[in-house]
C-alpha positions as CSV (number, residue, x, y, z in Angstrom):
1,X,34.0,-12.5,74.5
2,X,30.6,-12.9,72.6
3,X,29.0,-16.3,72.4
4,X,25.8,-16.5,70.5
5,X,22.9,-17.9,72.6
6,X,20.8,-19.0,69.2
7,X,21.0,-17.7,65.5
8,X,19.2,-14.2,66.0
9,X,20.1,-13.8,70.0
10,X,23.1,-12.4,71.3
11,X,24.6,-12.9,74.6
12,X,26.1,-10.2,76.3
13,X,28.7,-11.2,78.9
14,X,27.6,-9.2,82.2
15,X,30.9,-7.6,82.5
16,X,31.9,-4.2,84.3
17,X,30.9,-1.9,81.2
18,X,27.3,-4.1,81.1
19,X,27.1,-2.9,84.8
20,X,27.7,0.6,84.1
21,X,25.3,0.5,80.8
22,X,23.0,-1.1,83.3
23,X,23.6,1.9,86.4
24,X,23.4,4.3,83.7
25,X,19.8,3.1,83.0
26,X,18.6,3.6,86.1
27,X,18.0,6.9,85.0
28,X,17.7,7.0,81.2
29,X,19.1,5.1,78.3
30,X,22.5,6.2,77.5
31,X,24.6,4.0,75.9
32,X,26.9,6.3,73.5
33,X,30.2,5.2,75.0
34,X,29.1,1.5,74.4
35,X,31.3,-0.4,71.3
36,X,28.8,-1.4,69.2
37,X,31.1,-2.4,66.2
38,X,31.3,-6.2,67.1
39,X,27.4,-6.0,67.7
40,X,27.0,-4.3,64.2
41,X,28.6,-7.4,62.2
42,X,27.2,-10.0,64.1
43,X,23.7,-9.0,63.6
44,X,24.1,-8.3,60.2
45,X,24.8,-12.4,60.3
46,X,22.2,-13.2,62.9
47,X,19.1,-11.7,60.1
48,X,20.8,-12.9,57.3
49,X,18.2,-14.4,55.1
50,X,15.3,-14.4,57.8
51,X,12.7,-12.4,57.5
52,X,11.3,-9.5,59.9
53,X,8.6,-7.9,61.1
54,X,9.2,-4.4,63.5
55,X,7.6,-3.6,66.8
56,X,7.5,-0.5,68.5
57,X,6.6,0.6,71.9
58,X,8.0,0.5,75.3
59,X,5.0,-2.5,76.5
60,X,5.2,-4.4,73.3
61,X,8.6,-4.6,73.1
62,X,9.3,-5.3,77.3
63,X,6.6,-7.6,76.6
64,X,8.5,-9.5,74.0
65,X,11.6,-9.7,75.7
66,X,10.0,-11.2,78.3
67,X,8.7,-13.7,77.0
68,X,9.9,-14.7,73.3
69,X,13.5,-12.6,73.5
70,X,14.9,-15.7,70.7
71,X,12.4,-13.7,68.2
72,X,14.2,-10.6,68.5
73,X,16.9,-9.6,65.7
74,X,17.6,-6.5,66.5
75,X,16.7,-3.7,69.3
76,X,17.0,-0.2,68.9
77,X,16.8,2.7,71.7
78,X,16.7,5.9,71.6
79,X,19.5,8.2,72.8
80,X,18.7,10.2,76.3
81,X,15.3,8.8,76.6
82,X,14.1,6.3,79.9
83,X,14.1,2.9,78.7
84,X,15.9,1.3,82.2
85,X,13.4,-1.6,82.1
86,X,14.2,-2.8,78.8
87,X,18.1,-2.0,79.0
88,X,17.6,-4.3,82.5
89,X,15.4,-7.3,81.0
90,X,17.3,-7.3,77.4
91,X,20.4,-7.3,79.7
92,X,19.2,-10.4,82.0
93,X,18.2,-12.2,79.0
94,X,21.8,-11.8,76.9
95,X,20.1,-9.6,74.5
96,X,22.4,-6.6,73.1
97,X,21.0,-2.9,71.8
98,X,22.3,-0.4,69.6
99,X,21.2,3.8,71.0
100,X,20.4,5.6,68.0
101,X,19.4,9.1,67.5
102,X,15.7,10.3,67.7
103,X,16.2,11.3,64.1
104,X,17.3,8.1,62.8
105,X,14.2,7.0,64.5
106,X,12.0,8.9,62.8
107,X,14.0,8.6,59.4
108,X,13.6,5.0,60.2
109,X,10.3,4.8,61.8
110,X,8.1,7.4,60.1
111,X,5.1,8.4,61.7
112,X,4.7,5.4,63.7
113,X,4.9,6.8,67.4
114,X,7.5,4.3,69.1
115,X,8.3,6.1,72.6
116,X,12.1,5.8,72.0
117,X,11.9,1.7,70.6
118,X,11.8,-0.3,67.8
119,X,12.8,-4.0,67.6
120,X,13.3,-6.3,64.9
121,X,11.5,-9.4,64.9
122,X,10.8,-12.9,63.4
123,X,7.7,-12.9,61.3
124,X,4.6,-13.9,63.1
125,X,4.1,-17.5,63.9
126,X,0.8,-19.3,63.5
127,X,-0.5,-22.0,65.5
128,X,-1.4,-25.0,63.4
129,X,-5.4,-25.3,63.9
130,X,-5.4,-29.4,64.8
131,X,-3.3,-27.9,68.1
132,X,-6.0,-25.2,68.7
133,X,-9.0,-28.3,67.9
134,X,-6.7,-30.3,70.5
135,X,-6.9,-28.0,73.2
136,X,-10.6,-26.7,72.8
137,X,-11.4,-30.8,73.1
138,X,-9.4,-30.4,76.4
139,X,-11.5,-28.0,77.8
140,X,-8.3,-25.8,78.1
141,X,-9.7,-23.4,75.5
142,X,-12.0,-22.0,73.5
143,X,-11.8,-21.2,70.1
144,X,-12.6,-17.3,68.6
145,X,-13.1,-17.8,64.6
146,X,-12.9,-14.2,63.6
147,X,-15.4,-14.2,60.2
148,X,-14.0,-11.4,57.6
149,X,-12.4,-8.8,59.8
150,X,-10.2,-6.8,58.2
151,X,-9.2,-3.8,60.2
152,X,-5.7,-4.7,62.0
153,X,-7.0,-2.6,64.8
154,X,-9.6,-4.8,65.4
155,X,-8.0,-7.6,65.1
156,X,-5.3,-6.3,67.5
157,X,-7.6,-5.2,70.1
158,X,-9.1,-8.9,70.1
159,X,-5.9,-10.1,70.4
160,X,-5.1,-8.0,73.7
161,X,-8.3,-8.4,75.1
162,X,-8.7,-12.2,75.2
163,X,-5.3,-12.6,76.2
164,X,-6.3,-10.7,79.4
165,X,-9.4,-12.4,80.1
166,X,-7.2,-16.5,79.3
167,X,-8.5,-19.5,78.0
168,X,-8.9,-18.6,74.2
169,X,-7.5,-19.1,71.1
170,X,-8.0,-17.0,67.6
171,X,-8.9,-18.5,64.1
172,X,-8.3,-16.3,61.1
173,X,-8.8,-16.6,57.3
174,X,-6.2,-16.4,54.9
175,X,-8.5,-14.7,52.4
176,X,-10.7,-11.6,53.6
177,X,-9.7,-11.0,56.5
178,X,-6.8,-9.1,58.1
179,X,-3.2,-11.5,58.7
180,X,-0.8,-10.6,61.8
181,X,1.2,-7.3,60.9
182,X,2.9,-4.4,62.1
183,X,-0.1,-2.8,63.2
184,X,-1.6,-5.9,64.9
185,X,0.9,-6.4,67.0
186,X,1.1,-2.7,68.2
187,X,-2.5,-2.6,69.3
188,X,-1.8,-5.8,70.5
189,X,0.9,-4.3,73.0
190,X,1.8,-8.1,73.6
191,X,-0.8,-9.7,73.4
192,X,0.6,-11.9,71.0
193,X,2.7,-13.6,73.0
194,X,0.3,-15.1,75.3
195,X,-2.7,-16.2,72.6
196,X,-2.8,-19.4,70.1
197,X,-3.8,-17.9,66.5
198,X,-4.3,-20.1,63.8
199,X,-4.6,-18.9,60.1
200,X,-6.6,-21.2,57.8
201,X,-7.6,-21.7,54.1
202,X,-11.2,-21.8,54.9
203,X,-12.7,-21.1,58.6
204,X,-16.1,-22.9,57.2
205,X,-14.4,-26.1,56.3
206,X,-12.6,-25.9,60.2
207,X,-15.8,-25.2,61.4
208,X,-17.0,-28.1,60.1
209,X,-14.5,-30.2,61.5
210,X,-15.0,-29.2,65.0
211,X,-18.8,-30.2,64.8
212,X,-18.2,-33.3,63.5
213,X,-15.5,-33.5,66.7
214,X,-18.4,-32.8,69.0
215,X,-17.4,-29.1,69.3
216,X,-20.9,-26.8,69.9
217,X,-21.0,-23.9,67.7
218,X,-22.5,-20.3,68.6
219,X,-22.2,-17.1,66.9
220,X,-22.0,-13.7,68.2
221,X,-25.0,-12.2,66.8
222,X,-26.9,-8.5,66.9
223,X,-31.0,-8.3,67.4
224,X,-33.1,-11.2,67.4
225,X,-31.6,-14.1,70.0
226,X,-31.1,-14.7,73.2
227,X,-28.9,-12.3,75.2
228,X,-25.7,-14.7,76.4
229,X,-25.8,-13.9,80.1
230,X,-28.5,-15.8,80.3
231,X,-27.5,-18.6,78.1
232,X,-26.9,-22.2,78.4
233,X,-23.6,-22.6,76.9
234,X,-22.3,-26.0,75.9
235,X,-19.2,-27.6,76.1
236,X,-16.6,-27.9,74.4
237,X,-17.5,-24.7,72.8
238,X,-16.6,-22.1,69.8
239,X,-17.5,-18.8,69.2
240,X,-18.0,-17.3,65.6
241,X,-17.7,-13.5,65.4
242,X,-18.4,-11.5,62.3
243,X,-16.9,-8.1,61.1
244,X,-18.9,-4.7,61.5
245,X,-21.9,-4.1,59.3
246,X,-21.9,-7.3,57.5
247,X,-21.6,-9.6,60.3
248,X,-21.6,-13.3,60.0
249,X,-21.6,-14.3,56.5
250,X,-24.8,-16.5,55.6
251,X,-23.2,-19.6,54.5
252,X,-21.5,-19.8,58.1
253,X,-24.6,-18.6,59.5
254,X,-26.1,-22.0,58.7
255,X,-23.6,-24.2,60.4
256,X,-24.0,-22.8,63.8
257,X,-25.9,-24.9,66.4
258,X,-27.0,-21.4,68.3
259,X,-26.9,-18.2,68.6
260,X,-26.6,-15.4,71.5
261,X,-26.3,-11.4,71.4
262,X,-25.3,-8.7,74.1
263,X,-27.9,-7.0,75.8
264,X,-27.6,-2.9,75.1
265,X,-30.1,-0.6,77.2
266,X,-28.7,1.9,75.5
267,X,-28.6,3.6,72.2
268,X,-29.6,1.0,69.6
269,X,-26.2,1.4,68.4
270,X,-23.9,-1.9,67.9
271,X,-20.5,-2.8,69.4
272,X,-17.5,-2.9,67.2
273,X,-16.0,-6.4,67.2
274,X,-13.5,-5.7,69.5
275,X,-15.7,-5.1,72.2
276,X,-18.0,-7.7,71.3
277,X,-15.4,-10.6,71.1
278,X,-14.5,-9.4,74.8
279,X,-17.9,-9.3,76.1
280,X,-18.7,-12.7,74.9
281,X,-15.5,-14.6,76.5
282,X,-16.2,-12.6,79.5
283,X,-19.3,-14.2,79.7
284,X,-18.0,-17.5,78.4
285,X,-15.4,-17.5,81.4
286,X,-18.2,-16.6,83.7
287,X,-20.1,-19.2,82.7
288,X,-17.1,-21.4,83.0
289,X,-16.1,-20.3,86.6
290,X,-19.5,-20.7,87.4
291,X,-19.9,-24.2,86.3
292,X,-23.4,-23.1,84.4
293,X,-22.1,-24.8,81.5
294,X,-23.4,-28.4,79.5
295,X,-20.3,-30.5,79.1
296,X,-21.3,-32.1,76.0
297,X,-20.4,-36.4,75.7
């Protein structure tokens, strides 16, 4: 019997073939005696209409199922190839798979290197940005307005970071800068699922309204200021990061309340954003678990 657990999830009855798909796993993922003809038609239903993005990747995907499995459509894994975890947690979590060849991978895939997995998702979800103003009020976090970044690598390596480190959100631009894709979410390698991102018209008018909120304002800058391990930090706080070479844009510039940079003893080089996002909410959260933060009335 199949009995649908939501419109794009699946749930697979842990009958005796489940336990010998599952014993199977133990060692790698082999799943070609497995019926997958009532599977076939019922995803076909469970996507009809919706729209998809893919993920690839053993971390990503494991990831994904863990923690958002109702956003995945459809999950593919490669024939003789070890994939136990995922063939356990999809299993646990009433989520079926079809095993496909490594060359209906690639046909499928491209270049794209997907260690044996690819799952189809639901598009992206954006946090509304009066939710992310809600919670930086709180004090349960702190807001990362990315300023014109538009290389998906970046913006995925931000995205992993700061989920590590807790206590942030992201706020993107829908014009200039880089939205949620493919590639986002596979340098992300999960990330996603455990960071707030918000995607607005126009960061300079949301930066507004957090000011007049009583939200303090600093931007990640490089040469002249002071370095932000030594900073006085206020708040409820936001951080403003620009993209590499051109940095924050002037007219943003202006409606910060301060401004801190990263100390390099080094080559007078620059960090790419990435790294520079990450260094300042380390600091941020040091400051935080440090109480050496202003709380601001």
């Amino acid at each position: 019997m199949w009995l649908f657990l939501s419109e794009c999830c699946l749930l697979w009855p842990r009958n005796n073939a489940t336990q010998r798909t599952l014993k199977r796993a133990e060692g790698t993922c082999n799943t070609e005696n497995t019926d997958l003809s009532v599977l076939k038609s019922f995803s076909a239903l469970s996507v009809a209409g919706k729209k998809f993005m893919r993920l690839y990747g053993k971390n990503p995907i494991l990831e994904r199922i863990k923690t958002a499995p109702e956003t995945i459509q459809r999950l593919y894994l490669q024939k003789r190839t070890d994939l136990s975890a995922i063939v356990r947690e999809a299993a646990d979590r009433g989520l079926v798979f079809e095993s496909v060849d490594k060359a209906w991978l690639i046909r499928e895939c491209g270049k794209v290197h997907t260690q044996g997995v690819m799952a189809e998702v639901e598009e992206f979800k954006y946090t509304p940005f009066s939710e992310i103003l809600s919670a930086c009020l709180d004090g349960k976090e702190v807001p990362i307005f990315l300023d014109g970044v538009t290389d998906p690598q970046n913006l995925g390596a931000v995205i992993r970071n700061i989920a590590c480190l807790g206590g942030f959100s992201i706020v993107i631009s829908e014009h200039g800068s880089v939205h949620v894709n493919e590639t986002v979410l596979r340098v992300a390698n999960g990330g996603e699922n455990h960071i707030r991102i918000a995607h607005v018209p126009n960061i300079s008018e949301k930066i507004r309204k957090a000011k007049k909120e009583g939200i303090w304002i600093i931007g990640a800058v490089a040469g002249d200021a002071n370095d932000i391990s030594g900073t006085d930090l206020n708040f409820p706080l936001a951080v403003v990061v620009g993209a590499e070479g051109g940095g924050i844009r002037p007219g943003l510039q202006k409606q910060l309340d301060s401004s801190a940079s990263l100390a390099m003893r080094g080559a007078s080089l620059s960090y790419n954003v990435a790294v520079a996002a990450t260094l300042f909410c380390y600091e941020i959260n040091r400051h935080r678990e440090h109480g050496a933060g202003v709380e601001r009335k």
